[in-house]
C-alpha positions as CSV (number, residue, x, y, z in Angstrom):
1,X,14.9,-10.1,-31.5
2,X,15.5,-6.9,-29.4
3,X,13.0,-4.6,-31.5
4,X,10.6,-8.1,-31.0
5,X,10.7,-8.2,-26.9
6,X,10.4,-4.0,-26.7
7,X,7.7,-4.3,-28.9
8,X,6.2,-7.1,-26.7
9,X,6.8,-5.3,-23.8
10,X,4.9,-2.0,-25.1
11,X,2.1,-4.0,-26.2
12,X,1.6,-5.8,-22.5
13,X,2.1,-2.2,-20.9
14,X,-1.0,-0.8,-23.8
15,X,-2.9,-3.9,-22.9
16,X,-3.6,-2.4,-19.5
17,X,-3.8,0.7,-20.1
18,X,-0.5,2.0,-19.0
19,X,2.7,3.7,-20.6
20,X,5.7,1.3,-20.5
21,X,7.1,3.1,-18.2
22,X,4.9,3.3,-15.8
23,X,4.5,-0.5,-16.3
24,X,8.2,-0.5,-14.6
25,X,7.7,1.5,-12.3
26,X,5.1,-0.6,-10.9
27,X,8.1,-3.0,-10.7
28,X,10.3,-1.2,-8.5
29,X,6.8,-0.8,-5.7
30,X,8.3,-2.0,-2.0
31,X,7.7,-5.5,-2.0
32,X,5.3,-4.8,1.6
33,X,2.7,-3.0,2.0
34,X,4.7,-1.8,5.1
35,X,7.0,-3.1,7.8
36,X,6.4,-4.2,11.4
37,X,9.1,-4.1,14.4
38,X,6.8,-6.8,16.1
39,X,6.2,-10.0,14.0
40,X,2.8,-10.5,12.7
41,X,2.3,-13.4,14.8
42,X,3.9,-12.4,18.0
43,X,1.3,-12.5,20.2
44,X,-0.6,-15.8,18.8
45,X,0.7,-18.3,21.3
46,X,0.1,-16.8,24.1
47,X,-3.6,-15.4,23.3
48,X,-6.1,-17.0,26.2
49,X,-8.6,-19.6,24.4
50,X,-12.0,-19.6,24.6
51,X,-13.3,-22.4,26.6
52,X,-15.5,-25.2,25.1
53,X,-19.2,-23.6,26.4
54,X,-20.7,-26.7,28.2
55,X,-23.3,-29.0,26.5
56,X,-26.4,-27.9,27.7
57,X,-25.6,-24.3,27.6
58,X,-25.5,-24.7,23.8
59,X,-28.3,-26.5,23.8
60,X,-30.2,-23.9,25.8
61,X,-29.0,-21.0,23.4
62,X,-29.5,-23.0,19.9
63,X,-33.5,-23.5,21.4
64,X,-33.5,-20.0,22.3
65,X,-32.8,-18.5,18.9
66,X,-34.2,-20.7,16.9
67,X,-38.1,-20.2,18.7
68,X,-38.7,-17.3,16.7
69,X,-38.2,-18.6,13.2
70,X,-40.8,-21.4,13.6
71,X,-44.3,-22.5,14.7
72,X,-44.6,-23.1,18.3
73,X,-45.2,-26.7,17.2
74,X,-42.3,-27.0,15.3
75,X,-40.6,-25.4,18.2
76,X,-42.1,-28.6,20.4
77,X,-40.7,-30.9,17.4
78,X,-37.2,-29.1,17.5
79,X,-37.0,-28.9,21.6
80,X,-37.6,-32.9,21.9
81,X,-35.1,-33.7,18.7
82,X,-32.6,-31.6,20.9
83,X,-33.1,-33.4,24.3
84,X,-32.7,-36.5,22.7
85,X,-29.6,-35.5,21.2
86,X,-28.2,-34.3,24.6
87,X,-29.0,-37.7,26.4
88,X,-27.4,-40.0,23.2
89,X,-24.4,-38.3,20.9
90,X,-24.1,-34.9,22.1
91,X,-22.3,-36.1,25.2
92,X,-19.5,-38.4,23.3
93,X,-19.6,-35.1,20.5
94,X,-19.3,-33.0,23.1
95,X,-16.3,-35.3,24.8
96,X,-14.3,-35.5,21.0
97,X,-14.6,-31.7,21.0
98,X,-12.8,-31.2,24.2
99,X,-10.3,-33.3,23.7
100,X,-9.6,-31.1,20.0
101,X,-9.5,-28.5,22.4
102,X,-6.8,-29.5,24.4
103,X,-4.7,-30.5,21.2
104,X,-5.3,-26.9,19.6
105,X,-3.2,-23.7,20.0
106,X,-5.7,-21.6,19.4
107,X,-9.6,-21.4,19.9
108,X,-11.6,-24.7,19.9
109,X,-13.7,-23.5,16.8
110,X,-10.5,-22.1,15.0
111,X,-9.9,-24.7,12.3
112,X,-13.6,-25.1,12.1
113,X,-13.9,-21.8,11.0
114,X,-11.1,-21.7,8.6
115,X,-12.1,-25.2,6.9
116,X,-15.9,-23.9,6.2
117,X,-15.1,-20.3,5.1
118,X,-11.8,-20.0,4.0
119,X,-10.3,-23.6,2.3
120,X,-13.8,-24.0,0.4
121,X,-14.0,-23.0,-3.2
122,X,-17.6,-22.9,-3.6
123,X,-18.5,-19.5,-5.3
124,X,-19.4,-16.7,-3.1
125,X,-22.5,-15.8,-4.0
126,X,-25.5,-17.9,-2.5
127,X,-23.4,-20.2,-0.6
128,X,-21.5,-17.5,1.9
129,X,-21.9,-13.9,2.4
130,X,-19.0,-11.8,2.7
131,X,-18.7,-8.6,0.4
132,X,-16.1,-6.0,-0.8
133,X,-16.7,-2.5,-1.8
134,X,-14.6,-0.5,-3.5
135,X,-14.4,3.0,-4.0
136,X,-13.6,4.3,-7.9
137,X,-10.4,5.7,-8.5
138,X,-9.8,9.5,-9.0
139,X,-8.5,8.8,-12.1
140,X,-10.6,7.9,-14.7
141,X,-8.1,5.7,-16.7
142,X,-7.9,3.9,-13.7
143,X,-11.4,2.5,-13.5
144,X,-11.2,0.8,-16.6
145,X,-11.6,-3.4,-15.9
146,X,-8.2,-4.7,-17.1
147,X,-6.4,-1.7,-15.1
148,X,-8.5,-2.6,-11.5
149,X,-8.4,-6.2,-12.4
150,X,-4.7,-5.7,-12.2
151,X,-4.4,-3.4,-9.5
152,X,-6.2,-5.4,-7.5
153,X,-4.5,-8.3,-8.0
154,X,-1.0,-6.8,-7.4
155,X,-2.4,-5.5,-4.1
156,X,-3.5,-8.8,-2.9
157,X,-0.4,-10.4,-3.6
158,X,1.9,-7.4,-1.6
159,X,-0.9,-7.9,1.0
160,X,-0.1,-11.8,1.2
161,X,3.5,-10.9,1.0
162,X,3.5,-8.4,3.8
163,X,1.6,-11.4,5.5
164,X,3.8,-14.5,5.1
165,X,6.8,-13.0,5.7
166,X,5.0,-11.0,9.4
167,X,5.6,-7.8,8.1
168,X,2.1,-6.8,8.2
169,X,1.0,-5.0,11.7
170,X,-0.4,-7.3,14.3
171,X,-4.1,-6.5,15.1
172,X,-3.1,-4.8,18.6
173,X,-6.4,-3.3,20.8
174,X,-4.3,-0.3,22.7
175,X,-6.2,-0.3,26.2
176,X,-3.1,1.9,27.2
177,X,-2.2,4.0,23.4
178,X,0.3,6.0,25.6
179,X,2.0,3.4,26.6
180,X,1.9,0.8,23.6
181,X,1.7,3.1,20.6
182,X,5.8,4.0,21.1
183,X,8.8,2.8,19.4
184,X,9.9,2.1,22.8
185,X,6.9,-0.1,23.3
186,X,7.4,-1.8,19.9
187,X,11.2,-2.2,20.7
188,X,10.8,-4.1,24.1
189,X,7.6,-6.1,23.2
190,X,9.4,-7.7,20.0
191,X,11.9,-9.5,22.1
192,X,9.5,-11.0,24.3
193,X,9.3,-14.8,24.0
194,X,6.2,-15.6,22.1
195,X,4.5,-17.5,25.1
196,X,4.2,-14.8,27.3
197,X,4.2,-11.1,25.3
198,X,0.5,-11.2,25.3
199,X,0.9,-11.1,29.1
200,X,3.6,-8.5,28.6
201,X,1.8,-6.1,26.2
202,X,0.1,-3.0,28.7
């Protein structure tokens, strides 16, 4: 049974293109991508929201950009549709929407956002259209589909990793680098209460 399981185990490790023992190795990678002093979400409760833009401003903006992809008469055809949605259901939408607001954490459009892009599971192409390049390995063995595939996928799962358990860096714009790019920086700002270290952060 032993000479059966090593035998198993040199096949998987051949399947992709690696030595056996590289295929352990691979096992013994950190389990993060890296480590962060300040929690991932640190700073998330205390980021200011975007208001709710006003009704008519919308309104205004959506006519604006869409007169140059049509006729000026389906411009005239578009422009009434819009007025009478401002004087009937755009007020009580607009009402429901700022009341979401107020229930929210984060931006008013958040959840949209993350429904219609990221919890859908229609295929990429054609219905959305985001796109990742890749540059080839140096080494040639490397390149080969069943050894990217799996690469790949072991990255994406360390990424998600380093994610869920805040690891991963939080997205930090450094108006002040001298100040904020310092372990003393990192040090003070992680014991912050969560509610105010946006306000806290230089």
């Amino acid at each position: 049974a032993t000479t059966m399981m090593r035998a198993s185990g040199a096949w998987r490790a051949r399947a992709v293109g690696r030595p056996a023992a590289q295929v352990r190795a691979l096992s013994s990678l950190p389990p993060y991508l890296h480590e962060t002093r300040i929690p991932t979400y640190h700073f998330q409760d205390s980021l200011p929201k975007l208001a709710v833009p006003k009704l008519e401003d919308t309104l205004k903006k959506y006519l604006y950009f869409s007169e140059p992809m049509v006729s000026p008469e389906e411009h005239a055809v578009t422009k009434a549709i819009v007025e009478e949605f401002q004087k009937n259901e755009g007020q009580a939408l607009q009402e429901e929407l700022v009341e979401l607001d107020k229930k929210a954490y984060s931006s008013f459009y958040n959840k949209m956002w993350f429904d219609m892009y990221l919890e859908s599971r229609d295929a990429l192409p054609l219905n959305y259209n985001p796109q990742l390049t890749f540059n080839d390995e140096k080494i040639a063995s490397k390149n080969e589909q069943a050894v990217r595939a799996s690469n790949l996928i072991a990255s994406s799962l360390r990424f998600y990793r380093t994610l869920l358990d805040e690891k991963l860096i939080p997205d930090i714009f450094h108006t002040q680098p001298a100040k904020s790019q310092t372990p003393l920086y990192e040090n003070v700002c992680r014991f912050l209460p969560r509610q105010f270290s946006f306000y806290g952060s230089p």
